[in-house]
N, C-alpha and C positions, 0 to 999 in steps of 0.2 A: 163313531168310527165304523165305516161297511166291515164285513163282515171277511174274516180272510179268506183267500181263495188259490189255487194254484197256477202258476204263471208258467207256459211253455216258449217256445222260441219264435212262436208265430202271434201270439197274443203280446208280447214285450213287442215285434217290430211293428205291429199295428199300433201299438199306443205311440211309437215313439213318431211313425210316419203320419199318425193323425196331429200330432204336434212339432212337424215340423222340420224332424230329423229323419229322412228315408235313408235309405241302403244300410240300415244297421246288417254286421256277418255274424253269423252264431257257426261253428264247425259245424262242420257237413257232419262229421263223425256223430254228433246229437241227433238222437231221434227225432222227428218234428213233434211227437207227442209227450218227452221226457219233458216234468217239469224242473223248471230251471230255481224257479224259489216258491215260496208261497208266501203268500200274506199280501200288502197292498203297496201300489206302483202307481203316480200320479205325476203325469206334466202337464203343467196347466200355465198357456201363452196369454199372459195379461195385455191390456190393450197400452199400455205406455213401454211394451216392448220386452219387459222383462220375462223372462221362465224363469218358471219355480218348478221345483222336481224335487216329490218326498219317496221315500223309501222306506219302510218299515215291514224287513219280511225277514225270513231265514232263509238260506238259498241250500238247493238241494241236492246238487250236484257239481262237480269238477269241471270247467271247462273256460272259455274266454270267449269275448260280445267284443266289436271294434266296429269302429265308422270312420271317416276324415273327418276330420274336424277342418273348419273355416275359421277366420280370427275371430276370438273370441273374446271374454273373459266371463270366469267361471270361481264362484263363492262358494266352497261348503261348511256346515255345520253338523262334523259325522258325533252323533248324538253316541253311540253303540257300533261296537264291531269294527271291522279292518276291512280299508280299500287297498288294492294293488291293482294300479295301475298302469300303464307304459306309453307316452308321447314318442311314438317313431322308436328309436331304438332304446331308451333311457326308462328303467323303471324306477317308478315312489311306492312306498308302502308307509301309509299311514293307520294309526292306529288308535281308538279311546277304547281299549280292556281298560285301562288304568283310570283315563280323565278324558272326558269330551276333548276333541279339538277341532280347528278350524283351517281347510287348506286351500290355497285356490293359487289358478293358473290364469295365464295370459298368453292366447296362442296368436304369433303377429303373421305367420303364414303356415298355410295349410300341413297340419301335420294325420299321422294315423295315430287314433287315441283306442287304444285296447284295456278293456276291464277283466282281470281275472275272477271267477265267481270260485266261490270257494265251500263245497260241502261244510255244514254246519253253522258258518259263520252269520252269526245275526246280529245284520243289519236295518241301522237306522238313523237317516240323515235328510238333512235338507236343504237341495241346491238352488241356488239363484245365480243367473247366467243372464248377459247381454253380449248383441254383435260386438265387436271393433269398432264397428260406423256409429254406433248406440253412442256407445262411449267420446267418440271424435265429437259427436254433432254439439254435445254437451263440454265441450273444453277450450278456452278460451286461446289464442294466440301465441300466449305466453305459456299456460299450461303446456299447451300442446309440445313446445319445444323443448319443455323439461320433460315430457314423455317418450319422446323420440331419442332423448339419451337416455333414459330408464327402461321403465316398461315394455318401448315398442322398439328396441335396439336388439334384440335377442330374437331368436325362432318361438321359444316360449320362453316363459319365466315359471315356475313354484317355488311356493312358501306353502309351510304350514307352521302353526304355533297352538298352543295351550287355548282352549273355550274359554273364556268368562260367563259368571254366570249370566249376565245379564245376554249374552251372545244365545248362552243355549236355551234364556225363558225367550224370548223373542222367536229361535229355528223351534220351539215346543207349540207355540201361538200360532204360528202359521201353518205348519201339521195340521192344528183341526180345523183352523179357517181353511184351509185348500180342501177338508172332506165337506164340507158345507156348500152345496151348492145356492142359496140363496145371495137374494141382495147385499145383505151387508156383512154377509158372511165375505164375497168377490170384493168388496169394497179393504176391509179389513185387510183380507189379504195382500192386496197390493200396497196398502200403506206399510205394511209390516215387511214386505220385501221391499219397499226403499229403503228402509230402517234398517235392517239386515244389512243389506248391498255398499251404505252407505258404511255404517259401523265398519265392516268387513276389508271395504274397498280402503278406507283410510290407514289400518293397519297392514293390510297388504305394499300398497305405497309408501308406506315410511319403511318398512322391513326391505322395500329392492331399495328406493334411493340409500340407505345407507350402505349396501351391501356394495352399491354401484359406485358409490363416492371410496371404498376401500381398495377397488382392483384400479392396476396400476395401468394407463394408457402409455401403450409402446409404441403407438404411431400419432402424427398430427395431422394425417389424411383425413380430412371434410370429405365422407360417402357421399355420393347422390343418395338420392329417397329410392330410385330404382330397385329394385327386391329383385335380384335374379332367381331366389329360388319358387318363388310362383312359376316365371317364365318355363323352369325345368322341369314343370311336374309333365308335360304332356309330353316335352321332347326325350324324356327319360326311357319311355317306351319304346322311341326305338334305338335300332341299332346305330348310333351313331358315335363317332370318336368323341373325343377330348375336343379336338380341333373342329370338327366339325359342329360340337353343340357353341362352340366360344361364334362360330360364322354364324349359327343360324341366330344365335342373341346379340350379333353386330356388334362385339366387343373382343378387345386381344383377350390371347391367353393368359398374359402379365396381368392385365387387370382381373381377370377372374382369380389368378392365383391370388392375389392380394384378398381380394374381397373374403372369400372363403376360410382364407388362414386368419384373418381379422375377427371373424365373425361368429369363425366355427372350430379353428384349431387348426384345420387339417389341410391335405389339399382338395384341388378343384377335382381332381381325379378320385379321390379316397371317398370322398363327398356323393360323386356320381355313383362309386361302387357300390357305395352303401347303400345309398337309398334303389337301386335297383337291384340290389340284393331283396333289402327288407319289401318291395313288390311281390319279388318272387315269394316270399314266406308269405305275404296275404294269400296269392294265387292257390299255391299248394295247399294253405289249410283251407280255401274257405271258397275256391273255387271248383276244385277238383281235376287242374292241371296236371300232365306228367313230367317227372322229374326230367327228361329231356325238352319240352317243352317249356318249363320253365327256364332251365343253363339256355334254351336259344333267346327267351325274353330277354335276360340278364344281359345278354352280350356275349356270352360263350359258346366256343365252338367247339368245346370238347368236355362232356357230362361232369366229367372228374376233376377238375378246374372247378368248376361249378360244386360239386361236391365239397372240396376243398374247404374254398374259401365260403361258401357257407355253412361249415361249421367251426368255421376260424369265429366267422360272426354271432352266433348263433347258440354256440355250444352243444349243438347238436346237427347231425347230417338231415336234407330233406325227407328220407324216409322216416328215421325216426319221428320227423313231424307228422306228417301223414297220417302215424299211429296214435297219435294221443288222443 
């Protein structure tokens, strides 16, 4: 195993942009030369698609790392220590102080995924991750259409459950095959994250399809496959109504109400709020907008409105964030 070393906020978005993940945000608030953890940070882009990303460090300091995530899906095996972390507005906190466990997500449209780093906390885990398309290109006809009611029916999906041991000698096995840069050390590795992927993925899948087979369907509406909310991530930005985002997606208002409350609970409107809310809370911590600048992104025309209701969201006012 190399030898440990100190990781700042410009060394983590270099590793992650040389493999494949650019625009990682670290708070402005962080010095570029505070280190963020120490010990060892490895993602390594196998050639049959998959990533694997190990972790074994202690981290140093209080603060939160966020990118957008693309559809994905995502296997861990946290060996040690506690993740927190947040898809768009919805936090997890997983945990092995007690007993390894194993969590993984399935994200079906572009969400924001924020990691909390947590002074003290030592960490050590092993993730393996493939696109959506990865996953599609590998599923037959019929799978596919038991996926599109399970897995790929939601904005994301999480599960987490209990390690076995056989889960955590496997994520232990690939740990040192991924610090081994030789031949068969790369070969090794990849077989052992099919193995992993595969073990993982299976129990992941039988944990939503039953979860899925338990919630009750209130409607007999056949969706189209259409995803409005891809369509919304860009029209979000601007200023525009209710009515006017339904005309620019060439669909009524009725149908977007339905789609929305089906899918997500809420309305089309509550839905818009939120997610240009939760822009505004990127902008302000990680781009260094002013809080009037932001209430004008959001859609507001008056600061205090904008103040308001985000901290109706948020549980805290934009300044207070700005301070953390």
């Amino acid at each position: 195993m190399t030898e440990y070393k100190q990781i700042n906020k410009h060394e983590l978005s270099r590793k992650l942009e040389d493999s494949g993940f650019p625009n990682l945000l670290i708070s402005n608030s962080l010095k570029s030369n505070i280190s963020l953890m120490t010990g060892n940070v490895n993602y390594t882009k196998l050639p049959s698609g998959l990533m694997v990303h190990s972790s074994d460090t202690i981290e140093d300091t209080n603060t939160d790392c966020g990118s957008k995530l693309v559809p994905r899906i995502m296997l861990c095996v946290l060996l040690e220590g506690e993740i927190v972390f947040s898809l768009d507005n919805e936090e997890f906190s997983i945990s092995a102080n007690e007993k390894p466990a194993v969590f993984a997500y399935m994200v079906n449209q572009p969400v924001f995924f924020t990691r909390r780093i947590i002074k003290g906390n030592r960490l050590k885990k092993i993730n393996v991750s493939a696109s959506k398309d990865w996953l599609l290109s590998r599923s037959s006809a019929s799978q596919l259409h038991a996926l599109q009611q399970g897995l790929f029916a939601k904005t994301y999906v999480v599960h987490d459950w209990i390690a076995g041991s056989e889960t955590v000698d496997l994520a232990l096995k690939i740990m040192d095959a991924e610090y081994n840069d030789d031949l068969m050390s790369r070969i090794e590795c990849e077989r052992l994250a099919f193995e992993m992927f595969g073990a993982c993925f299976e129990k992941f899948y039988s944990v939503s399809d039953k979860e899925n087979q338990t919630e009750s369907v209130q409607s007999d509406v056949v969706w189209p496959l259409r995803v409005y909310e891809d369509e919304l991530e860009t029209l979000l930005l601007q200023r525009n109504s209710s009515a006017e985002l339904a005309e620019n997606l060439g669909v009524s208002m009725s149908t977007l109400q339905r789609y929305f409350k089906r899918h997500h609970n809420k309305s089309f409107a509550e839905y818009v709020r939120e997610k240009r809310l939760e822009h505004a809370r990127r902008s302000l911590k990680y781009e260094q907008v002013t809080i009037g600048e932001a209430a004008y992104n959001a859609g507001y025309n008056h600061v205090s409105n904008f103040v308001s209701a985000f901290k109706k969201q948020f549980n805290k006012t934009p300044s207070e964030l700005k301070t953390l």
